[in-house]
N, CA, C and O atoms as a CHARMM CRD file, in Angstrom:
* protein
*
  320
    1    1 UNK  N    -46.27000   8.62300 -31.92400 PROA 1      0.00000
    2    1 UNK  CA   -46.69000   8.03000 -33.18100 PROA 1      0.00000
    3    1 UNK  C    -46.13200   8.86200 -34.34100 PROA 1      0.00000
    4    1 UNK  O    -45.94400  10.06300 -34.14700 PROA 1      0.00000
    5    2 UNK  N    -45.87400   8.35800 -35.44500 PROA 2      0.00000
    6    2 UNK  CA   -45.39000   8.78000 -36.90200 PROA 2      0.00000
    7    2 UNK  C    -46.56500   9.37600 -37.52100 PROA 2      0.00000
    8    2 UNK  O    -47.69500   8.89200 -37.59100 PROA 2      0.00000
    9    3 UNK  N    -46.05100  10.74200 -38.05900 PROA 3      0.00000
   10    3 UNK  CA   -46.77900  11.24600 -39.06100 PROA 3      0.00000
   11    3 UNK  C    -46.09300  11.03900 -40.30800 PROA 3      0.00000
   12    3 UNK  O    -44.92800  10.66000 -40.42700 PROA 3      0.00000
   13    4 UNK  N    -47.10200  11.38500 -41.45200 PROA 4      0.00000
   14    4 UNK  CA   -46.62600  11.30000 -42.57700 PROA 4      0.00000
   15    4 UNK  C    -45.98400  12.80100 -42.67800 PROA 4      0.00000
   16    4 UNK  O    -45.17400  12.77900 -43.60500 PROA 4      0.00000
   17    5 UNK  N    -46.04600  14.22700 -42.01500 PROA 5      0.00000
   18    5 UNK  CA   -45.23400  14.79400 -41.89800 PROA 5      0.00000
   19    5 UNK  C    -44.26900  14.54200 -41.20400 PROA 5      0.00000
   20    5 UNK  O    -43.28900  15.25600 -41.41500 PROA 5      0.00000
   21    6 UNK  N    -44.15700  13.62800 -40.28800 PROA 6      0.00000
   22    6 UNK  CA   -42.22300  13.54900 -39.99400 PROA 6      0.00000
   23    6 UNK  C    -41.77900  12.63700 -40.95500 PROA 6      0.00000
   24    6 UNK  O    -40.55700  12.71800 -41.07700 PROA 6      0.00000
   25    7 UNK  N    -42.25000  11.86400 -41.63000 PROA 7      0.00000
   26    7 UNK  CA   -41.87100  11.00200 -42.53300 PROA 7      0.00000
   27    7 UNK  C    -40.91700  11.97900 -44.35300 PROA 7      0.00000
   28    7 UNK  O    -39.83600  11.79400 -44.91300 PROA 7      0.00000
   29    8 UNK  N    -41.85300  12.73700 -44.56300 PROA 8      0.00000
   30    8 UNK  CA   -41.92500  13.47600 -45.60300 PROA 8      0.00000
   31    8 UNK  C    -40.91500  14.65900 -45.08900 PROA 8      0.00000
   32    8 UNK  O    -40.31200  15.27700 -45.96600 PROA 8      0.00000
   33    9 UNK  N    -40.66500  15.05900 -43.53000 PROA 9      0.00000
   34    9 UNK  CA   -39.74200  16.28200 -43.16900 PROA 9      0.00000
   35    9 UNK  C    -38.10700  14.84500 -43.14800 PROA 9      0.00000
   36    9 UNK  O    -37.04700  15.13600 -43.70000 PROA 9      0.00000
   37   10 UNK  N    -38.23100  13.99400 -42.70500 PROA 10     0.00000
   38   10 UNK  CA   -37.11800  13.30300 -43.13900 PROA 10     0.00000
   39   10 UNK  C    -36.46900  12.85700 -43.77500 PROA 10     0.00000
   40   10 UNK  O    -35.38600  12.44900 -43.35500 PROA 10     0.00000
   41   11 UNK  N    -36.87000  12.71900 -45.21400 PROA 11     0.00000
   42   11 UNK  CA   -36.76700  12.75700 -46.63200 PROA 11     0.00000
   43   11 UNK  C    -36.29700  13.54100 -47.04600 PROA 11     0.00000
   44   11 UNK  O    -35.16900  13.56700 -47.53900 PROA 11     0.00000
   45   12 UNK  N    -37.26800  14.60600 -46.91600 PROA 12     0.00000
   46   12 UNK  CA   -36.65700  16.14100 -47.59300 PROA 12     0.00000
   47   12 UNK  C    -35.22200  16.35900 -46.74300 PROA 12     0.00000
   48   12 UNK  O    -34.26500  16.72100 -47.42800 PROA 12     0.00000
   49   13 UNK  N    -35.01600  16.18100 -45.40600 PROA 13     0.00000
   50   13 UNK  CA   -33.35900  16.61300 -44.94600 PROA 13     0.00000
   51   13 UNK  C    -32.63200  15.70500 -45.68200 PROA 13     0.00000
   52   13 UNK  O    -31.56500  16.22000 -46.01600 PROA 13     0.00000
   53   14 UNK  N    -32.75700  14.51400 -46.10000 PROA 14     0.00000
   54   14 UNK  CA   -31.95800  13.73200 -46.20300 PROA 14     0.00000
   55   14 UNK  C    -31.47000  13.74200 -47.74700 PROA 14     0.00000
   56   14 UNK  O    -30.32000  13.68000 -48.18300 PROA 14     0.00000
   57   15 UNK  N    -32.62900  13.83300 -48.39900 PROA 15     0.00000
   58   15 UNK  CA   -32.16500  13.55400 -50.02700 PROA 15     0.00000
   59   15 UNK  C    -32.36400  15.16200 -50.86500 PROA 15     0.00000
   60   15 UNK  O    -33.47700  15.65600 -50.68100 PROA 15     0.00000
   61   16 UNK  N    -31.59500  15.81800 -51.56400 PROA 16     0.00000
   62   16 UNK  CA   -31.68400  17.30700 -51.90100 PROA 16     0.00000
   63   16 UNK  C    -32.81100  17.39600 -53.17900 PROA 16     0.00000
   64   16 UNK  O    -33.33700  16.46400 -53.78900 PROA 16     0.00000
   65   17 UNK  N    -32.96500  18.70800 -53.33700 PROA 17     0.00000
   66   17 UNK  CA   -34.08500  19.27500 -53.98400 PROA 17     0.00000
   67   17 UNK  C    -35.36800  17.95500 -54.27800 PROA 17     0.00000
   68   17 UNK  O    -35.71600  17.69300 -55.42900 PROA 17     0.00000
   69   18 UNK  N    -35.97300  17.20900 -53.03800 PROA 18     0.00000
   70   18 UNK  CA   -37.00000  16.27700 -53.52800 PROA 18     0.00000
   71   18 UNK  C    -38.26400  16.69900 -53.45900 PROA 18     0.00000
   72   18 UNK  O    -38.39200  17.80600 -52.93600 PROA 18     0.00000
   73   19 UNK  N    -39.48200  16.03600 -53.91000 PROA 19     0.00000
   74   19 UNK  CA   -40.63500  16.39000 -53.94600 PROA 19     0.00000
   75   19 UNK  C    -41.45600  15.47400 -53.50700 PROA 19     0.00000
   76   19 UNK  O    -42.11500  14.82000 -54.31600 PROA 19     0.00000
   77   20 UNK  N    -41.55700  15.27400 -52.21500 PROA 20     0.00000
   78   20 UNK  CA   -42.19800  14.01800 -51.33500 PROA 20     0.00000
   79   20 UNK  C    -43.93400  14.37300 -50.88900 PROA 20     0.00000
   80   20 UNK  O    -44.31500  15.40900 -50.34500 PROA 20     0.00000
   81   21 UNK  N    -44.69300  13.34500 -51.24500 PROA 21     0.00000
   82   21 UNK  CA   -45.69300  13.32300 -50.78400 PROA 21     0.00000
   83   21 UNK  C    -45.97400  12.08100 -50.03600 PROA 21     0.00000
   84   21 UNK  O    -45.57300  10.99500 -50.45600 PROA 21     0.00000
   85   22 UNK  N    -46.58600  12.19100 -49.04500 PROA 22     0.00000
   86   22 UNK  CA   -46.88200  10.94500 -47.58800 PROA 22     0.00000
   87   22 UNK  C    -48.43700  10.87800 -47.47300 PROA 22     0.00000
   88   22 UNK  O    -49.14600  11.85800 -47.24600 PROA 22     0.00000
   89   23 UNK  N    -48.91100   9.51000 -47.67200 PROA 23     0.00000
   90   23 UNK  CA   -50.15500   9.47800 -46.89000 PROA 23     0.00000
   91   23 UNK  C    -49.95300   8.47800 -46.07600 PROA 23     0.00000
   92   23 UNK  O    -49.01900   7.67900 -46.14200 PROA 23     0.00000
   93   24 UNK  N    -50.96400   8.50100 -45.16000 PROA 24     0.00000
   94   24 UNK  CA   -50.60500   6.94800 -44.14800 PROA 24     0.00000
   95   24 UNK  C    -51.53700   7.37800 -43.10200 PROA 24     0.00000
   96   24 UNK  O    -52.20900   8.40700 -43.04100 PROA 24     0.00000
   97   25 UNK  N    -51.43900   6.30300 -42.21800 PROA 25     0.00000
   98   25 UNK  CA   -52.94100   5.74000 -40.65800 PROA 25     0.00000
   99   25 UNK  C    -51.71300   5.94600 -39.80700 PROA 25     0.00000
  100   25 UNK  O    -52.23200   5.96400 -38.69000 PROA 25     0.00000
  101   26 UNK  N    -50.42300   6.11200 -39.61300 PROA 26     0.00000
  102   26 UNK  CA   -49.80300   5.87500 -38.88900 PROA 26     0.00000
  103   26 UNK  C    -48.93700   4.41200 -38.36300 PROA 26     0.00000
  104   26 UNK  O    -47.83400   4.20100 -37.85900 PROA 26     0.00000
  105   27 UNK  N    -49.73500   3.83400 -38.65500 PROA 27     0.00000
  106   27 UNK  CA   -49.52100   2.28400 -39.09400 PROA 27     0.00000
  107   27 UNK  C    -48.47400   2.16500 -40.84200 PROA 27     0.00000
  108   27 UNK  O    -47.25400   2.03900 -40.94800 PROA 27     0.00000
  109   28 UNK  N    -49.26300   2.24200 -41.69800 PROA 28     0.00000
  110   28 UNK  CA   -49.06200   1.91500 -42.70000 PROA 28     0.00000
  111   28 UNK  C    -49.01000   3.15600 -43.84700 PROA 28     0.00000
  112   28 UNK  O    -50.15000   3.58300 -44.02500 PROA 28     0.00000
  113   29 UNK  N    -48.37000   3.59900 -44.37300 PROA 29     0.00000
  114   29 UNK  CA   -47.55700   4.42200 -45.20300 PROA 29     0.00000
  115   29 UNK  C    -46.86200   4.58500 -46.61500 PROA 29     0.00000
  116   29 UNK  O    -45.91200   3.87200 -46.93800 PROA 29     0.00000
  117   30 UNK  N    -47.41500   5.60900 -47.47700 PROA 30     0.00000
  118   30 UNK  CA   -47.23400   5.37100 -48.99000 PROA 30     0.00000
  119   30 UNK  C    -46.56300   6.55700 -49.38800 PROA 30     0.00000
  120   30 UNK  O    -47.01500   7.66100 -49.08300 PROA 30     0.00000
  121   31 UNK  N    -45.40700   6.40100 -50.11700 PROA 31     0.00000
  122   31 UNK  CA   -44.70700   7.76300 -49.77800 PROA 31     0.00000
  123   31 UNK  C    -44.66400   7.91500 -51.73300 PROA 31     0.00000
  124   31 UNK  O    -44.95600   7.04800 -52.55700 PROA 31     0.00000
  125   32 UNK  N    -44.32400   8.93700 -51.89800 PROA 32     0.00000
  126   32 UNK  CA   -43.74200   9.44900 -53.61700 PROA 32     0.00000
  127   32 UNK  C    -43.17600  10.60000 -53.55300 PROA 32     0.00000
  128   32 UNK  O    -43.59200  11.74600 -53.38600 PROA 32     0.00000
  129   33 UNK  N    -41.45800   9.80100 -53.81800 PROA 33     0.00000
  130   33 UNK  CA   -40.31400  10.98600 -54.17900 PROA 33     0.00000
  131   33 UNK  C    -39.49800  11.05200 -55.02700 PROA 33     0.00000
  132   33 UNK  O    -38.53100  10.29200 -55.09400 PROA 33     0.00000
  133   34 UNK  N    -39.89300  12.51900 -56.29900 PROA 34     0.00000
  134   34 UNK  CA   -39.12000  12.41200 -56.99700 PROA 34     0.00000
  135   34 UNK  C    -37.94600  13.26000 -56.85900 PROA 34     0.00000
  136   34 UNK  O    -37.98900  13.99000 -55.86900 PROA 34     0.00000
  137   35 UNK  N    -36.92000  13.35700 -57.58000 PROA 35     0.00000
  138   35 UNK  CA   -36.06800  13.93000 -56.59200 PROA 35     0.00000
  139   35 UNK  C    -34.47000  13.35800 -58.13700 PROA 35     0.00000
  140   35 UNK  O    -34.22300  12.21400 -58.51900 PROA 35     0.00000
  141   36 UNK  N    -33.99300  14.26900 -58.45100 PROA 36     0.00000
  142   36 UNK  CA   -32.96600  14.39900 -59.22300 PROA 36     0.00000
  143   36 UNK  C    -31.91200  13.77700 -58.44900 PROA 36     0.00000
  144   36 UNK  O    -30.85200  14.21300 -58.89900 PROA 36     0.00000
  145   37 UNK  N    -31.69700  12.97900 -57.51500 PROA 37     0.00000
  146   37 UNK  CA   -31.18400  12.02500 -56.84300 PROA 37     0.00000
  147   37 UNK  C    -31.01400  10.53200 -57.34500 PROA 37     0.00000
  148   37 UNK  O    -30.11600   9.72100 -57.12300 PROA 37     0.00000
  149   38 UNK  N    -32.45700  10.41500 -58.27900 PROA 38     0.00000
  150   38 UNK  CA   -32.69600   9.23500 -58.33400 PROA 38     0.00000
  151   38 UNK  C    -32.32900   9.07700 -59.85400 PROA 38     0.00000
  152   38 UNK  O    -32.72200   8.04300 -60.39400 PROA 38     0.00000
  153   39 UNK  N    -31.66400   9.92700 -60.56100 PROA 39     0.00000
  154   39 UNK  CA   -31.53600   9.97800 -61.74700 PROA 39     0.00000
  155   39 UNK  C    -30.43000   8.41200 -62.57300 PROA 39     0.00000
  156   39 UNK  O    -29.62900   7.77900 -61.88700 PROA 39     0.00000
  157   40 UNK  N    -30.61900   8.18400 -63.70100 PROA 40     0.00000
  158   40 UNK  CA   -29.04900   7.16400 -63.37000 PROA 40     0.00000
  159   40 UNK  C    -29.44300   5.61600 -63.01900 PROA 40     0.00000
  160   40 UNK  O    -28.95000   4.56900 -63.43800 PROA 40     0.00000
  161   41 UNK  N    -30.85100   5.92700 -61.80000 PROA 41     0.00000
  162   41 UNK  CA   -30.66400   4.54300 -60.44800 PROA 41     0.00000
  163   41 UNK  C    -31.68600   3.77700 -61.11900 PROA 41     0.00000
  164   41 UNK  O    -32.44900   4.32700 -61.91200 PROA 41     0.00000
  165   42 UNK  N    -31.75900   2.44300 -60.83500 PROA 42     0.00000
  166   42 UNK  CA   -32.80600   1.58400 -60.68900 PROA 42     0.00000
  167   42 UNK  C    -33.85500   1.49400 -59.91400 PROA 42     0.00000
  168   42 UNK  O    -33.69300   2.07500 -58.84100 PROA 42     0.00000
  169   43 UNK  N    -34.74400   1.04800 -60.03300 PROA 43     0.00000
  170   43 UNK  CA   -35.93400   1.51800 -58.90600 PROA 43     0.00000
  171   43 UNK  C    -35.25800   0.50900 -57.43900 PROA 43     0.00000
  172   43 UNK  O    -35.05000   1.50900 -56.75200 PROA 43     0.00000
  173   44 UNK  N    -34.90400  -0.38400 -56.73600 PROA 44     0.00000
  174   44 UNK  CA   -33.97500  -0.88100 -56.30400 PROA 44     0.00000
  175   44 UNK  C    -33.56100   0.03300 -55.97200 PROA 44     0.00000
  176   44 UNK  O    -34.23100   0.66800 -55.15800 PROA 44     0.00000
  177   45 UNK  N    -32.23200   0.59700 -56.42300 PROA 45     0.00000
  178   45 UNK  CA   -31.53500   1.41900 -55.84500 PROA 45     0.00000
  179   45 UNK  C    -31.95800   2.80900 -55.05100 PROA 45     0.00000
  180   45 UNK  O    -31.43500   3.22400 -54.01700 PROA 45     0.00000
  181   46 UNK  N    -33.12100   3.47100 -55.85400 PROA 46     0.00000
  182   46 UNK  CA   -34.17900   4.10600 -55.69700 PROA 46     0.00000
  183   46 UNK  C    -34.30400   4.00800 -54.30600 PROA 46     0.00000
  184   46 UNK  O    -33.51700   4.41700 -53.45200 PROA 46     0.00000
  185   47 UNK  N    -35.04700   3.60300 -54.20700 PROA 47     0.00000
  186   47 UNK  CA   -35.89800   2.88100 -52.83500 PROA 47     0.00000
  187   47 UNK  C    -34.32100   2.58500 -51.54500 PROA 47     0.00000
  188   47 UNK  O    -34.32600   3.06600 -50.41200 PROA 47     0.00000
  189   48 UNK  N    -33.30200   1.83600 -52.03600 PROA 48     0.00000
  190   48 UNK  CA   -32.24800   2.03100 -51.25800 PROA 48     0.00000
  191   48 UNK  C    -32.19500   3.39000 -50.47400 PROA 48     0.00000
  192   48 UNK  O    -32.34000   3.71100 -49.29500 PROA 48     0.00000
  193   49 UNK  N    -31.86300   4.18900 -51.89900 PROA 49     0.00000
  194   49 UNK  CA   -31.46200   5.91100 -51.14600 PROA 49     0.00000
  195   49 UNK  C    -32.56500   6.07100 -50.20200 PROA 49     0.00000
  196   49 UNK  O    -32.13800   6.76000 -49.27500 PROA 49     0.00000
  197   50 UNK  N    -33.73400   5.76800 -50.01700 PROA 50     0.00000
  198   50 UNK  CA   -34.80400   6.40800 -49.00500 PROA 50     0.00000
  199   50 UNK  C    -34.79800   6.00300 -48.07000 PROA 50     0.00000
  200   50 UNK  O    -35.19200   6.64100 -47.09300 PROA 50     0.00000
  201   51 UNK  N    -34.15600   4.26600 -47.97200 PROA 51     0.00000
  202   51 UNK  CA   -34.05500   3.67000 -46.54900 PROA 51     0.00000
  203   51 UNK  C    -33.31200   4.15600 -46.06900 PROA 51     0.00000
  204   51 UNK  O    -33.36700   4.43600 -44.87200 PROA 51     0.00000
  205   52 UNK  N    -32.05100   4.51800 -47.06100 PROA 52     0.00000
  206   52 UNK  CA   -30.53500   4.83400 -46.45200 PROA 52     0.00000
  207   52 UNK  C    -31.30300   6.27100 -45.39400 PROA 52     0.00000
  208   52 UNK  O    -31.05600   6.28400 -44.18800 PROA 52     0.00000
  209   53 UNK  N    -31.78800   6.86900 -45.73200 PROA 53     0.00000
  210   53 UNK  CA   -32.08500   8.12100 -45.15000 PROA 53     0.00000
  211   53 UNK  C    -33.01300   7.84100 -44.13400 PROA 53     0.00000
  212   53 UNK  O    -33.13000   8.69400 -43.25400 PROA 53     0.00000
  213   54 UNK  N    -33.46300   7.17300 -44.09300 PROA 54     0.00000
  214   54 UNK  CA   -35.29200   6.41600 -42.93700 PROA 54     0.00000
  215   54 UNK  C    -34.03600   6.05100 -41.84100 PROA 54     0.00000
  216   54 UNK  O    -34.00100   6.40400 -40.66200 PROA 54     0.00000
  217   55 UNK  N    -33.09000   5.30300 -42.51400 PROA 55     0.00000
  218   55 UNK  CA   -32.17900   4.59600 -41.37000 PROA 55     0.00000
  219   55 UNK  C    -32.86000   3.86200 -40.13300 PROA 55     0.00000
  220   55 UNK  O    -33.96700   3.35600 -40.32200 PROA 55     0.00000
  221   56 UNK  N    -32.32500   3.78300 -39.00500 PROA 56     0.00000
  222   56 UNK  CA   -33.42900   3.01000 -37.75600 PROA 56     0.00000
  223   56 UNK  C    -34.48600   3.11000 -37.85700 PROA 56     0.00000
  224   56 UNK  O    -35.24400   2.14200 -37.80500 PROA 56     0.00000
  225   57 UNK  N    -34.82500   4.17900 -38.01200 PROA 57     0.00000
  226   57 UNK  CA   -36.15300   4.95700 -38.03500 PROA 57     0.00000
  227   57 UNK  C    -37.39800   3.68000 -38.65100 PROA 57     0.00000
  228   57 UNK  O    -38.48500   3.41200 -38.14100 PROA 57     0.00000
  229   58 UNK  N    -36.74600   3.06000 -39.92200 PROA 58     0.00000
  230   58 UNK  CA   -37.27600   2.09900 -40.31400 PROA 58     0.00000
  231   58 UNK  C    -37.80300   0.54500 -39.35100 PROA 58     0.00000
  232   58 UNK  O    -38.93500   0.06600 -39.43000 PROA 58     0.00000
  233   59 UNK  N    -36.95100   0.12000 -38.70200 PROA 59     0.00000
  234   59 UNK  CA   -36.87100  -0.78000 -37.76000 PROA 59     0.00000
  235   59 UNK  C    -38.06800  -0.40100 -36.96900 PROA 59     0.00000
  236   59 UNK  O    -39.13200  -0.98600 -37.17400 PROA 59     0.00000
  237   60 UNK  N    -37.94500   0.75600 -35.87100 PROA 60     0.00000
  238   60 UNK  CA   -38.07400   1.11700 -34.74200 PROA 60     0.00000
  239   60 UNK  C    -39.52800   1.92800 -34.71600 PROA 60     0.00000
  240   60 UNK  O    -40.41200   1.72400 -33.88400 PROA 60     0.00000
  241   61 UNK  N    -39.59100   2.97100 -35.89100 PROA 61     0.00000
  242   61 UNK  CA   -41.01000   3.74800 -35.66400 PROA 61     0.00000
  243   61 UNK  C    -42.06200   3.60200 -36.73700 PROA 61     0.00000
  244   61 UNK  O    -43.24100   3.81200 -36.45400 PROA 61     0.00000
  245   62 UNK  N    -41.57000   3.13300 -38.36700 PROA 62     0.00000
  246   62 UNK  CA   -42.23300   3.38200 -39.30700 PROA 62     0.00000
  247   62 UNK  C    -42.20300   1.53900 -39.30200 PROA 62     0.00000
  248   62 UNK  O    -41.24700   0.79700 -39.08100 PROA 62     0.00000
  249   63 UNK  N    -43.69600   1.18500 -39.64900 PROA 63     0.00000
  250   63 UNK  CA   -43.92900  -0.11600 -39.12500 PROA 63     0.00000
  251   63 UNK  C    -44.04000  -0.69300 -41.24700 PROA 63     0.00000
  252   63 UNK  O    -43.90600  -1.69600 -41.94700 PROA 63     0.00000
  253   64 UNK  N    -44.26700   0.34500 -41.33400 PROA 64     0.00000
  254   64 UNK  CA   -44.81400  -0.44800 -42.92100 PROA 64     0.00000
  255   64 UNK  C    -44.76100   1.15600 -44.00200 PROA 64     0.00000
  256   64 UNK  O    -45.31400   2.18600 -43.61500 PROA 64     0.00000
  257   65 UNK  N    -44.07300   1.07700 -45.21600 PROA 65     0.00000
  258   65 UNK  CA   -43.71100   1.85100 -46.16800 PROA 65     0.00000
  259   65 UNK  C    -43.83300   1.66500 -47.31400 PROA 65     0.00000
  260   65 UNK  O    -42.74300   1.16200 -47.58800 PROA 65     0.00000
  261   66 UNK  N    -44.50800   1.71700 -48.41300 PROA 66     0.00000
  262   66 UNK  CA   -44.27300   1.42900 -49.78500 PROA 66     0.00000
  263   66 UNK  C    -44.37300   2.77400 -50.14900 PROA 66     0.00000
  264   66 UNK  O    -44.98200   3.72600 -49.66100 PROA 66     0.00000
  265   67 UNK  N    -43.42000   2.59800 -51.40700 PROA 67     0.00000
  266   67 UNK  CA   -43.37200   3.90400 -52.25500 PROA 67     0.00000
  267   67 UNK  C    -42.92900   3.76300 -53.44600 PROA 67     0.00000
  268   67 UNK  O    -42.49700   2.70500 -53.90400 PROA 67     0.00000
  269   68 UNK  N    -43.01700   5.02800 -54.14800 PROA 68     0.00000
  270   68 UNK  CA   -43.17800   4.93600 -55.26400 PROA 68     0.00000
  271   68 UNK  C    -41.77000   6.11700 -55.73000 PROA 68     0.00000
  272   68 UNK  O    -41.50200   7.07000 -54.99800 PROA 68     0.00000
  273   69 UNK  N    -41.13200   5.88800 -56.80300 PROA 69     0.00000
  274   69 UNK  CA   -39.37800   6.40800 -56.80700 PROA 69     0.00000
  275   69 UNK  C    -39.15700   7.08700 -58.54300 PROA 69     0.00000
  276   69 UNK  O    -39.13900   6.34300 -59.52300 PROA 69     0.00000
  277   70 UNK  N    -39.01300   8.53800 -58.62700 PROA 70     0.00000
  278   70 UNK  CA   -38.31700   8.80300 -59.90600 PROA 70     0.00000
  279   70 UNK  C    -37.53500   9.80900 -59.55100 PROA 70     0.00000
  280   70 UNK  O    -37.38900  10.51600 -58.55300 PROA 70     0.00000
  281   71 UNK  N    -36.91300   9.67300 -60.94700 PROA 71     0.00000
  282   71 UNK  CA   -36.39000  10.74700 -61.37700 PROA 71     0.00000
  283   71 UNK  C    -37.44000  12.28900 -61.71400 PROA 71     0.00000
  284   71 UNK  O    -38.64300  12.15900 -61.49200 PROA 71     0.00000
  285   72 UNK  N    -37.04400  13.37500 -62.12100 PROA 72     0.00000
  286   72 UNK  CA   -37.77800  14.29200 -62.74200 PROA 72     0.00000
  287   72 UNK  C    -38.09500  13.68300 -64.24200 PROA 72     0.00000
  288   72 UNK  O    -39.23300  13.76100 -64.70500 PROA 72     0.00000
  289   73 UNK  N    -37.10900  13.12600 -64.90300 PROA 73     0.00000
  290   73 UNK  CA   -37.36600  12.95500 -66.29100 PROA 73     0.00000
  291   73 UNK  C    -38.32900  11.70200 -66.12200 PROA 73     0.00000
  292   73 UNK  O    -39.34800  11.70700 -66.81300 PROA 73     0.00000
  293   74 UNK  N    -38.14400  10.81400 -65.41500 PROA 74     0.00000
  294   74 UNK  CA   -39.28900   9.86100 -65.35700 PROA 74     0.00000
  295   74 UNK  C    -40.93200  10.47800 -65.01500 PROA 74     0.00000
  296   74 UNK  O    -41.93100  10.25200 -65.69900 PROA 74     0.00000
  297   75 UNK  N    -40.86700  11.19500 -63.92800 PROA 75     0.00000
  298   75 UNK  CA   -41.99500  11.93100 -63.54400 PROA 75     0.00000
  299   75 UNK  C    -42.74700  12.68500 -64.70900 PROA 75     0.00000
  300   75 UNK  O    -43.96600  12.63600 -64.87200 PROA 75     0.00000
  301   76 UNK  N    -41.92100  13.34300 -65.44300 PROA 76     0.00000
  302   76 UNK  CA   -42.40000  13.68300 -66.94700 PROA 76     0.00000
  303   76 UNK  C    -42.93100  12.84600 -68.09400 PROA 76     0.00000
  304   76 UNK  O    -43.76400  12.97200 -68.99200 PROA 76     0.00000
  305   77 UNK  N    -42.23200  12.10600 -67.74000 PROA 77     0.00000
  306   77 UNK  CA   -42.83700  11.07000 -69.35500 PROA 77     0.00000
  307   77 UNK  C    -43.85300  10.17000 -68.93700 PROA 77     0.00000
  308   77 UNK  O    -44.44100   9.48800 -69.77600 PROA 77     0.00000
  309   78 UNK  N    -44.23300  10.06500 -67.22000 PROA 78     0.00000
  310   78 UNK  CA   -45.42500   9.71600 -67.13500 PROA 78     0.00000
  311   78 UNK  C    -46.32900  10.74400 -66.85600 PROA 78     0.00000
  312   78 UNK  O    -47.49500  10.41400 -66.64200 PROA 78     0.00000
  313   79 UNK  N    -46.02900  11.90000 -66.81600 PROA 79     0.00000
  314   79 UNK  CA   -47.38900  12.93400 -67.07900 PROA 79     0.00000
  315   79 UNK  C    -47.78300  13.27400 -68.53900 PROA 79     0.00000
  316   79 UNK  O    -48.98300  13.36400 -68.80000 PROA 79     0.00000
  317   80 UNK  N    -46.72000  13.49800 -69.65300 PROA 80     0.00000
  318   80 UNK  CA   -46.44400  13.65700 -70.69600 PROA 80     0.00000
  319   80 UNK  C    -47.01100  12.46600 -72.02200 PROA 80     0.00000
  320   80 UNK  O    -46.69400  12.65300 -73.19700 PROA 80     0.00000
């Protein structure tokens, strides 16, 4: 079964300097990564880069994912 730590350790290899947090039943899964990756992107595209990195993984072990996608400068101006 999937943890939200292998979920959140697969992220972090995949996309550089990010800041991922995971909750989830194992079933169902809510992820938030911000991550100077996403700078530039659309939320769309956003969310692309994370599948791109989930890869099969998506299909095969993680049954259900929503998440939530910024930049650092976005992450700021909604704390700010």
């Amino acid at each position: 079964m999937v943890t939200p730590e292998d979920i959140k350790g697969w992220i972090e290899q995949g996309i550089d300097d990010c800041t991922v947090e995971i909750e989830g039943d194992g079933q169902h899964f809510y992820a938030t990564v911000i991550s100077p990756a996403f700078s530039g992107k659309n939320r769309v595209q956003q969310h692309q880069l994370v599948y791109q990195v989930l890869g099969d993984r998506m299909k095969e072990q993680i049954h259900a994912l929503s998440m939530q996608t910024m930049s650092p400068e976005e992450h700021a101006a909604r704390a700010g």
